[in-house]
Structure formats: structure tokens, C-alpha cells
N, C-alpha and C positions, 0 to 999 in steps of 0.2 A: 789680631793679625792685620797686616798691611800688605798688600800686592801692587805688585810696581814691575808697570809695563813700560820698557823703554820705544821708542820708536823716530824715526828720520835719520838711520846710518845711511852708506850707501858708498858709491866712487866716487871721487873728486879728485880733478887736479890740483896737483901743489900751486898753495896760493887764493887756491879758494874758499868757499865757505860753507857750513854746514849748521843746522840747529837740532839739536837731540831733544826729544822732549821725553817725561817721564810721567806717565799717568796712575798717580796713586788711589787705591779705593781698601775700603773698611775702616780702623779708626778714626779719629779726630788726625787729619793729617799736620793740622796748625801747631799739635804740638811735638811735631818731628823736626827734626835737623835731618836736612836731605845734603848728600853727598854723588857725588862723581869720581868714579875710577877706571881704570883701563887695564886691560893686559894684552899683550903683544904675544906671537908667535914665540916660545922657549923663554919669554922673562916673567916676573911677577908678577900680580895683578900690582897698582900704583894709584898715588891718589893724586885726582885729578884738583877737582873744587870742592868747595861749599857752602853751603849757608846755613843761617840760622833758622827759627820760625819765623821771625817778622820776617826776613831778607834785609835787616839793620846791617849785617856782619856778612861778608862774604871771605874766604881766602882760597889762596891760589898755590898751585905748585909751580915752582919756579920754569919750567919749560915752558906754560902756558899763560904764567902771567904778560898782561898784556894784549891776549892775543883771543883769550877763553874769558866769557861771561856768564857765570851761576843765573838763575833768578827762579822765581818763585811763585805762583798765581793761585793764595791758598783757597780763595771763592772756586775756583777750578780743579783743587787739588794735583797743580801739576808744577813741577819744576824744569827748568829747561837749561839747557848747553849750549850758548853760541860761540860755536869752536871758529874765526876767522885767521886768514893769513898761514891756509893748514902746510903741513910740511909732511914728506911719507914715515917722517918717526915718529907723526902720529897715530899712524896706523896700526889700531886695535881693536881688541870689541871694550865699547863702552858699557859699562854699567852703573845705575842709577843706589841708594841704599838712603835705609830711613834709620834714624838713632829717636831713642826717645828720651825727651830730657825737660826736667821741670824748669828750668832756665833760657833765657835765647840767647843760647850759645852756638858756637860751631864746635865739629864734630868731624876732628884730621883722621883716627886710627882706625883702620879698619874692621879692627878686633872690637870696636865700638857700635859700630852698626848691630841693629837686629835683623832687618830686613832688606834680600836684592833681588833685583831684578833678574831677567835672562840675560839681558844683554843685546848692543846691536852693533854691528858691525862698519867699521870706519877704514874704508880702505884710501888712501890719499897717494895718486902718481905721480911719476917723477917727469 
């Protein structure tokens, strides 16, 4: 089992900036591919980033490339979100998920993950 506490959502205005961070505990976390996703008010949940175990590999959804940086402090067990340059559509609740994979690889599908978090809340004004 893996538990994974998301935490630093909150209000910001458009344009600024935020860092989610994800605190994982129980397994070996080194050997997860941690991921970020969202869901907004009436759409889907969506994938945000990710990385791999080292943090070698990161990828990005096209709305937040550029703008979102993955990374990963496995001595720490924590992965973090620096969401800058925010816009209000990307106001969602964020959530954090663990894959586990004998490879360091990333880990895009949702249906991939074992493990998520509750989630935290990203409100960005206009």
C-alpha cells in the first residue's frame, strides 16, 4: 500500500504561481512513477504530468507544458507540481497517483495508476 497526501492548493490570481506537493509513505516509493492529474467542476478527471523513478523522464500535457514542472525528492518521498503563469482553466482539484513499474518509465493512463491521493484544491482568478 502507498498513501499519498496531496497539500499547497489554495487561491491565486491569474498569472501566478503555486507548488503542490505530494507526500508519499509505505512502500519503496523509488520504485513508483508518480503522476499529476486534475478535474474541474462537470469534466473529467485529466492528466496533468509525470515522471519517472529517477525523475530522468518527465512529460507534460499540452495546456501546461511550459508553464508546469513535475519533480521528485525520492530521500523525501515527495513529488511536487510547480504550476506557474496559472490561468482560471486551471482551476481544479489536483491529484497526485503512484504506478508501479519495474522500469523508469512514465506512466500517461490513468487506468495505470494504483494509487491517489484526495486531492487539493486549485482555485485561479480572473
Amino acid at each position: 500500500q502507498v498513501q499519498l497526501v496531496e497539500s499547497g492548493g489554495g487561491l491565486v490570481q491569474a498569472g501566478g504561481s503555486l507548488r503542490l506537493s505530494c507526500a508519499a509513505s509505505g512502500r519503496t516509493f523509488s520504485n513508483y512513477a508518480m503522476g499529476w492529474f486534475r478535474q474541474a467542476p462537470g469534466k473529467e478527471r485529466e492528466f496533468v504530468a509525470a515522471i519517472s523513478w529517477s525523475g530522468a523522464s518527465t512529460y507534460y500535457a499540452g495546456p501546461v507544458k511550459g508553464r508546469f514542472a513535475i519533480s521528485r525528492d525520492n530521500t523525501n518521498h515527495t513529488v511536487y507540481l510547480q504550476m506557474n503563469s496559472l490561468k482560471p482553466e486551471d482551476t481544479a482539484v489536483y491529484y497526485c497517483a503512484a504506478a508501479w513499474r519495474r522500469t523508469d518509465t512514465i506512466v500517461i493512463g490513468g487506468y495505470d495508476y494504483n494509487y491517489w491521493g484526495q486531492g487539493t484544491q486549485v482555485t485561479v482568478s480572473s
